[in-house]
C-alpha positions as CSV (number, residue, x, y, z in Angstrom):
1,X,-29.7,-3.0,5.1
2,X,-26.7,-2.6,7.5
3,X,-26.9,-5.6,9.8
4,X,-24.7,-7.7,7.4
5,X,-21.6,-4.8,8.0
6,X,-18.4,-5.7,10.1
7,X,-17.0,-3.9,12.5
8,X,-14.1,-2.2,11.8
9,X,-10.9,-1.2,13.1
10,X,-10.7,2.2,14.4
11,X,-7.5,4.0,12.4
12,X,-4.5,3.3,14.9
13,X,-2.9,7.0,14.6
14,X,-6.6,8.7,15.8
15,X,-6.5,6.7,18.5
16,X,-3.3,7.2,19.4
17,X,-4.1,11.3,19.3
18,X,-7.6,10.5,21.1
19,X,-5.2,8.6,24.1
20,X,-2.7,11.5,24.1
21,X,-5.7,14.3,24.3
22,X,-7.2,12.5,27.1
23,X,-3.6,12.1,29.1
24,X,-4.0,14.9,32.0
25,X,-0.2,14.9,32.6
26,X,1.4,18.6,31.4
27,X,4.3,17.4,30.8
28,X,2.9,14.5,27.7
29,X,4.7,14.5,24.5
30,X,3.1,13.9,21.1
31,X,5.1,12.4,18.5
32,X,2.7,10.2,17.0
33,X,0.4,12.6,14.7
34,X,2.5,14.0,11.8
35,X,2.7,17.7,12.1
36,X,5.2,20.0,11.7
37,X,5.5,21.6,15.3
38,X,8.1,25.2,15.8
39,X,10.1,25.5,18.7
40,X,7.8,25.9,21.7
41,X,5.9,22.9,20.0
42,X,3.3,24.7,18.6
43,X,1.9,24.4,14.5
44,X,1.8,27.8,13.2
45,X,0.0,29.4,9.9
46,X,2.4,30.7,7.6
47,X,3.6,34.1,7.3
48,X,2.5,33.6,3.3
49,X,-0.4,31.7,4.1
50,X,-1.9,34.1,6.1
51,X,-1.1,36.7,3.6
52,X,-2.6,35.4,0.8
53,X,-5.7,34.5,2.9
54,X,-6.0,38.4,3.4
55,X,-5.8,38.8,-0.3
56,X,-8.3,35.6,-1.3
57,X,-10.7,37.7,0.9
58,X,-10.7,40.7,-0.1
59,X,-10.5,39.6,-4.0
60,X,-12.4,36.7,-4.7
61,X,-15.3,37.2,-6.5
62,X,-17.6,34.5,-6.3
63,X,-17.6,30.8,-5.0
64,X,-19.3,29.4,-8.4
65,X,-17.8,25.6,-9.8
66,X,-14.2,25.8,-10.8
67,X,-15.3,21.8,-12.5
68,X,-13.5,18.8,-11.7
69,X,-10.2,20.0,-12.6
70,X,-9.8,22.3,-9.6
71,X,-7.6,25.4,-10.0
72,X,-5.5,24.9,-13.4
73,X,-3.3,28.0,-12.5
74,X,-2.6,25.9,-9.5
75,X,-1.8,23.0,-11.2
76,X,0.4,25.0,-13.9
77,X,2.3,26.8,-10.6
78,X,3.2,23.4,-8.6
79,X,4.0,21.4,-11.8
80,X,7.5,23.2,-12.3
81,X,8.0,23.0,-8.6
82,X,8.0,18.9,-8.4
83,X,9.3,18.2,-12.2
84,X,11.3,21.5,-12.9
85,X,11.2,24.2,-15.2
86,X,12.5,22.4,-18.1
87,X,9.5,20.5,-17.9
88,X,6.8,23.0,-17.2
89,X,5.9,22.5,-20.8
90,X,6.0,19.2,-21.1
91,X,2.6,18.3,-23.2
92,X,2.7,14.3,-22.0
93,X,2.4,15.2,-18.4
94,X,-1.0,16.3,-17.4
95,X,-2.6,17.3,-13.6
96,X,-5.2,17.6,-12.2
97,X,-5.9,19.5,-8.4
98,X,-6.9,16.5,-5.6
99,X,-7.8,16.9,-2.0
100,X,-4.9,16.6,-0.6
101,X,-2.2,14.3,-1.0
102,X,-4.5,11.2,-0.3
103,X,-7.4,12.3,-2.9
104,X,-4.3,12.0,-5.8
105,X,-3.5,8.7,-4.2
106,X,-6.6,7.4,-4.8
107,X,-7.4,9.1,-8.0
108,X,-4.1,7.0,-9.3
109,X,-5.4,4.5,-8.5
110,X,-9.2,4.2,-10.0
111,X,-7.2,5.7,-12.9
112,X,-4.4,2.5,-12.8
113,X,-7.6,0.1,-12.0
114,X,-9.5,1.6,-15.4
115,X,-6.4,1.2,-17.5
116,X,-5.2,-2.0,-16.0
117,X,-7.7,-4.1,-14.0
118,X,-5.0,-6.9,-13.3
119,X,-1.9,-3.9,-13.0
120,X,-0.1,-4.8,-9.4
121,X,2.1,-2.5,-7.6
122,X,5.6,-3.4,-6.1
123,X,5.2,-2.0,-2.9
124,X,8.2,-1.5,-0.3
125,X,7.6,-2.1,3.5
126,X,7.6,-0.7,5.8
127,X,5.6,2.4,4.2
128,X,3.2,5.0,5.2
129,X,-0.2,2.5,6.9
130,X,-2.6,4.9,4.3
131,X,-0.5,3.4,1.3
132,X,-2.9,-0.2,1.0
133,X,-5.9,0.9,2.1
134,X,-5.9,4.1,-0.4
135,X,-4.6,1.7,-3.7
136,X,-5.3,-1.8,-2.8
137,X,-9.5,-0.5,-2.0
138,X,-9.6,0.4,-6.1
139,X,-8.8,-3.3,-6.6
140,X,-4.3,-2.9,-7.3
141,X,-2.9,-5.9,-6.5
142,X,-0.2,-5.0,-4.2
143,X,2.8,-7.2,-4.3
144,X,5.5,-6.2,-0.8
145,X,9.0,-6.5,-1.1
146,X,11.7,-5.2,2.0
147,X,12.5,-1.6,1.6
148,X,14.2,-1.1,5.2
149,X,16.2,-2.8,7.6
150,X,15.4,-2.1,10.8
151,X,18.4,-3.7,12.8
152,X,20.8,-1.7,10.3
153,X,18.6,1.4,10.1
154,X,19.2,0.9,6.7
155,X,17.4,0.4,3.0
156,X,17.5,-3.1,2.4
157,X,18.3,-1.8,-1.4
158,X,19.3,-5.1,-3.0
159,X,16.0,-6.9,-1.8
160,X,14.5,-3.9,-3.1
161,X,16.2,-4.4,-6.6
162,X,16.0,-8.1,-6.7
163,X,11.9,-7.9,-6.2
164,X,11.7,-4.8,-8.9
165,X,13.8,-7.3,-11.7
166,X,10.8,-9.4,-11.0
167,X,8.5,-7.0,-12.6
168,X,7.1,-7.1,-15.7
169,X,6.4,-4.2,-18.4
170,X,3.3,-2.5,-17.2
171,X,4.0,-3.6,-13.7
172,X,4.2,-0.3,-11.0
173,X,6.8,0.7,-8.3
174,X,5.5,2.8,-5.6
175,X,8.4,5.0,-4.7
176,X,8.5,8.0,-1.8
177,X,10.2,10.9,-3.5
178,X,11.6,12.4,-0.4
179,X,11.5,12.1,3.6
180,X,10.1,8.7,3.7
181,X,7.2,8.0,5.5
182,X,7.5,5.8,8.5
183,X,11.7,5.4,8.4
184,X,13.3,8.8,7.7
185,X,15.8,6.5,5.1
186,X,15.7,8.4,1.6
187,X,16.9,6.9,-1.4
188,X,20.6,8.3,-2.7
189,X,21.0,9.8,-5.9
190,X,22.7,6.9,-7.0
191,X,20.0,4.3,-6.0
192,X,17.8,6.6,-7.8
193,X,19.6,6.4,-10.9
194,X,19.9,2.6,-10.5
195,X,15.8,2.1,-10.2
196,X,15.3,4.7,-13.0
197,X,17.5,2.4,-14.8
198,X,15.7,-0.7,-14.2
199,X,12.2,1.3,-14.8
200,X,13.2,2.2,-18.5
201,X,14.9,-1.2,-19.1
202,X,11.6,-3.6,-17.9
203,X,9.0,-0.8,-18.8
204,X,8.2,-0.5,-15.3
205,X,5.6,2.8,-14.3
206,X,6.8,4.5,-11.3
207,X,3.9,5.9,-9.3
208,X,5.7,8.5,-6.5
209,X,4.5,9.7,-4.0
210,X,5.8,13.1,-2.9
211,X,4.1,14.6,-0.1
212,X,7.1,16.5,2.0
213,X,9.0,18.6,-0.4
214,X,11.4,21.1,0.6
215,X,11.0,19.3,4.5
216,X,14.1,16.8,3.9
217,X,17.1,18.7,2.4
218,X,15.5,21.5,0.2
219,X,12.8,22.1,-2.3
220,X,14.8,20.9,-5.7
221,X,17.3,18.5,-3.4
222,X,14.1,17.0,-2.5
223,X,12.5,16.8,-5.8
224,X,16.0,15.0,-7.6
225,X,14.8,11.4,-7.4
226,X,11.2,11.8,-8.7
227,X,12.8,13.5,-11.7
228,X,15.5,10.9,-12.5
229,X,12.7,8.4,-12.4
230,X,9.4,10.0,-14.5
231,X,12.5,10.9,-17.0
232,X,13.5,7.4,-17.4
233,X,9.7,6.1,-17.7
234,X,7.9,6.1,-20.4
235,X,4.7,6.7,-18.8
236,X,4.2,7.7,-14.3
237,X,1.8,9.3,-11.9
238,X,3.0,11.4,-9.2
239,X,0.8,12.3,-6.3
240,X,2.0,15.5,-4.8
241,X,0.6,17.3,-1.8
242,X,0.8,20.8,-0.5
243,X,-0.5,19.7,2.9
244,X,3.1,19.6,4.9
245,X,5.3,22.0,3.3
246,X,2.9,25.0,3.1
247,X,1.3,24.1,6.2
248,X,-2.3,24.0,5.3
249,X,-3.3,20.2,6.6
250,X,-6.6,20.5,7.0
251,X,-7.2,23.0,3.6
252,X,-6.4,19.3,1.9
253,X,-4.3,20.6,-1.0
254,X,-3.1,18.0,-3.4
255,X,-2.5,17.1,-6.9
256,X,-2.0,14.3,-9.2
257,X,0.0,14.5,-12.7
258,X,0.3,11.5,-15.0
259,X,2.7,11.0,-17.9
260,X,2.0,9.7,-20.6
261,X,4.1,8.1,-23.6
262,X,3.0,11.3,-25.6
263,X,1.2,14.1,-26.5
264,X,-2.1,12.4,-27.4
265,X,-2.5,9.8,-25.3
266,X,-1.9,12.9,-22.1
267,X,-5.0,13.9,-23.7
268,X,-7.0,10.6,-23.1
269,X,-6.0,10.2,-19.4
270,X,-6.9,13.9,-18.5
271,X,-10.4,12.7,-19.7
272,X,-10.3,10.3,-18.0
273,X,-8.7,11.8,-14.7
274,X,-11.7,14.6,-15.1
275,X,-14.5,11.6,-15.6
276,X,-13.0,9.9,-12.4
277,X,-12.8,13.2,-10.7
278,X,-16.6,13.8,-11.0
279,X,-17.7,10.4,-9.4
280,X,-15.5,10.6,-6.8
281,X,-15.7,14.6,-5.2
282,X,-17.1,16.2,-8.7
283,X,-14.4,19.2,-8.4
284,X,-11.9,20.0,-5.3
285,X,-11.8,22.3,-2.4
286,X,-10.7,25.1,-3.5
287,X,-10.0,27.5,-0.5
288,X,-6.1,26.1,0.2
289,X,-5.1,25.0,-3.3
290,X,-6.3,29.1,-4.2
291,X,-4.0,30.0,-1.0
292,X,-1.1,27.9,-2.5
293,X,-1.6,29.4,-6.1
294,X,-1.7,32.8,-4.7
295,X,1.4,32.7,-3.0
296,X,3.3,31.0,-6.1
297,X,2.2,33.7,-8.1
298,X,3.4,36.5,-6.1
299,X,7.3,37.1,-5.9
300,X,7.3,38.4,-2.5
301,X,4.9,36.2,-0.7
302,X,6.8,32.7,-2.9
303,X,10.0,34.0,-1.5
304,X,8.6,34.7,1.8
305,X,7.1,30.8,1.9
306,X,10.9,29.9,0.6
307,X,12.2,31.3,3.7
308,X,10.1,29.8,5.9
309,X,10.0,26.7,4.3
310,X,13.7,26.1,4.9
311,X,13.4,27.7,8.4
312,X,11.1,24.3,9.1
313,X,13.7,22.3,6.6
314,X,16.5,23.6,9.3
315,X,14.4,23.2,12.5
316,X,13.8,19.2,11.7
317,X,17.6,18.7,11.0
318,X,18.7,20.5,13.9
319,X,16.1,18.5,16.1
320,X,17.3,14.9,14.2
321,X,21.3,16.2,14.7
322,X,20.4,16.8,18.8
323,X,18.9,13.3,19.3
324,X,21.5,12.1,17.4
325,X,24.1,13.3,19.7
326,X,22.6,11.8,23.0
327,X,23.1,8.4,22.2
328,X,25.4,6.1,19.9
329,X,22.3,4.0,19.2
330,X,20.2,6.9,18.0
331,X,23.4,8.4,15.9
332,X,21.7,7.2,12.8
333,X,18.6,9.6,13.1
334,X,20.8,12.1,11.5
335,X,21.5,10.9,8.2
336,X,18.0,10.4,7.7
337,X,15.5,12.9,6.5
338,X,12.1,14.6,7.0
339,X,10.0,14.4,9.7
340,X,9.5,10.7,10.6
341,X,12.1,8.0,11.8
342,X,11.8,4.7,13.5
343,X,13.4,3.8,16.8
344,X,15.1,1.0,18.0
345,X,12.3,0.0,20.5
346,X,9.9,-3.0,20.8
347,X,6.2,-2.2,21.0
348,X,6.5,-3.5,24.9
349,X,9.1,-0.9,25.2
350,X,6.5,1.8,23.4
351,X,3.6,1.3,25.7
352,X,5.9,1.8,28.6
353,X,7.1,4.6,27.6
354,X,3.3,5.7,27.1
355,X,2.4,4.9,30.5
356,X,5.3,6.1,32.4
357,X,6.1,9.0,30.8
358,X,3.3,10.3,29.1
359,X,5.3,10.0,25.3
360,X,2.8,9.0,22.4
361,X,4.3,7.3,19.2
362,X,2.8,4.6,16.9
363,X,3.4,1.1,18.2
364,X,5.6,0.4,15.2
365,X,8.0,3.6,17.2
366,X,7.9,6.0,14.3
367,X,8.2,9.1,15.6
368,X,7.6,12.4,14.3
369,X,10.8,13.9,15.2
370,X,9.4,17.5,15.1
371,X,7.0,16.8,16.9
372,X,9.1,17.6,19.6
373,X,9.4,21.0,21.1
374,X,13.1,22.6,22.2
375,X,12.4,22.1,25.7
376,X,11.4,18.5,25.5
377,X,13.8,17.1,23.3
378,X,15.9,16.0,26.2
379,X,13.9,14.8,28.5
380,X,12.3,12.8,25.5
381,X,15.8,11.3,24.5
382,X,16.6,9.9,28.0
383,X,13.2,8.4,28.2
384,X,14.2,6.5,25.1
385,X,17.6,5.9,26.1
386,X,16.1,4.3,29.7
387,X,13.8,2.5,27.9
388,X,16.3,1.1,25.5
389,X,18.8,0.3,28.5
390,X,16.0,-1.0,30.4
């Protein structure tokens, strides 16, 4: 039965940790896998996490089915958090908990697929490698147009506008909401308003991805663009993940919430979210998303994840504001935001790097800019810098 499969590619990022795991040299830097490191480069548990892991232990009851919804008090506590309070009761937007941010991804898109077999996506590049595989696999056409210019380190914003006045009603937009994933560049608040304006006018259906909230320039800074556009749309999915800015990767905490034109019709897609739900992983994990909700619904431990969530907000833009300052070239690392940004640097120039000085990063040069420890940010720079000069 299997001899007519193809080989395929291993996943370029786990090979690029297996490389770096195998490297015997102490003095190897990482800034390839996307982790949130502290400063002596290591990736802690929350303070809250770890709390309410004490408290999901010594109070939960039984592991029986919570059904393919997952936890709805989770759902209820993180939809405020990504569409704000005003909108907590908002009857056309309905959720459902995933596994992780990938798991909404993909829901949103069996979901898009069942709605729309012929829907297409406008899809900027570069963008996170998972983006394709997880939407294009449930059979979305995915049409590219230029998001980022790499020579300017900038966001090549009018392409971007020229390819969405392409679109037709029905047609979707794929949009990061914050701390863009591979470049760092974040859309303004004005470039926000202008492609909410063009989603309402051409009936376009955002679908935003928001998977590092609170990492970029704050938890509701961060949140400002996904609400400009879902309130301009008539209908949008949002896949949101809890994975990065509460520090449970491997917990896979996600969720996905779709609007719809009203009250009703919310009430057809969460049957249909459910339905798609049960083929796919029947119901959720539900040890992290019961961590999450936990935390959200205990004042001290929510303000206690606040703090340290813009402890790790204020550790990535010191890191980004230091390799700013080492070189003119790099300077524009610090109006960028989140975790990831591109460097100037060939893929030659990457594998040399690799080899001579033991520094891991995807051949496309995204780095994970807190991936970097205090004491190596330095010596990572002027390898860079060498490289560059070289």
């Amino acid at each position: 039965m299997f001899d007519g499969l193809e080989e395929q590619k291993s996943d370029a990022l786990l090979q690029l940790i297996a490389l770096c795991n195998a490297d015997p040299r102490d003095e190897k830097i990482d800034v390839g896998v996307g982790v949130y490191r502290d400063a002596a480069g290591g990736t802690p548990i929350l303070r809250a996490v770890k709390a309410a892991e004490k408290i999901l232990l010594e109070t939960q009851e039984t592991k029986s089915y919570l059904g393919s919804a997952g936890d709805a008090r989770f759902v209820d506590l993180i939809k405020p958090i990504v569409f704000g309070e005003a909108a907590a009761s908002d009857e056309r937007i309905v959720g459902v908990q995933t596994p992780g941010g990938c798991g909404a991804l993909r829901l949103g898109a069996e979901l898009i697929v069942k709605a729309n077999p012929n829907a297409r996506i406008f899809v900027g590049q570069p963008t996170w490698p998972n983006h394709q595989p997880l939407i294009e696999c449930a059979g979305v056409e995915m049409v590219s147009h230029p998001y980022y210019d790499r020579a300017t380190h900038e966001i090549a914003f009018d392409a971007m506008m020229d390819a969405l006045e392409g679109g037709k009603a029905g047609d979707l937009v794929l949009l990061h909401g914050s701390c863009h994933n591979p470049t760092g560049a974040d859309l303004s608040l004005d470039q926000w308003r202008a492609i909410a304006e063009i989603v309402a006018r051409k009936g376009l259906v955002p679908f935003v991805d928001i998977a590092y909230q609170g990492l970029g320039n704050g938890l509701e800074e961060d949140a400002a663009g996904t609400r400009l556009v879902v309130e301009a749309a008539d209908q949008a999915l949002i896949a949101q993940s809890c994975d990065k800015n509460f520090g449970v990767y491997r917990d896979r905490v996600g969720s996905l919430f779709v609007k719809a034109s009203d009250a009703s019709g919310a009430g057809v897609v969460m049957g249909n979210l459910l339905s798609l739900a049960r083929t796919m992983w029947s119901m959720p994990p539900d040890h992290g998303g019961a961590v999450v909700r936990i935390i959200l619904d205990d004042q001290g431990l929510r303000a206690d994840w606040r703090a340290e969530l813009d402890e790790m907000c204020g550790r990535i833009r010191a890191i980004r504001a230091r390799l700013a300052g080492y070189d003119e070239r790099l300077a524009y690392i610090n109006d960028q935001n989140g975790m990831f940004s591109m460097l100037p640097l060939t893929k030659d120039q990457v594998l040399a790097l690799r080899k001579d000085n033991g520094i891991y990063m995807a051949d496309s040069a995204r780095i994970n800019v807190v991936g970097l420890s205090d004491e190596s940010v330095e010596g990572f720079a002027r390898a860079v810098v060498e490289k560059m000069d070289g």
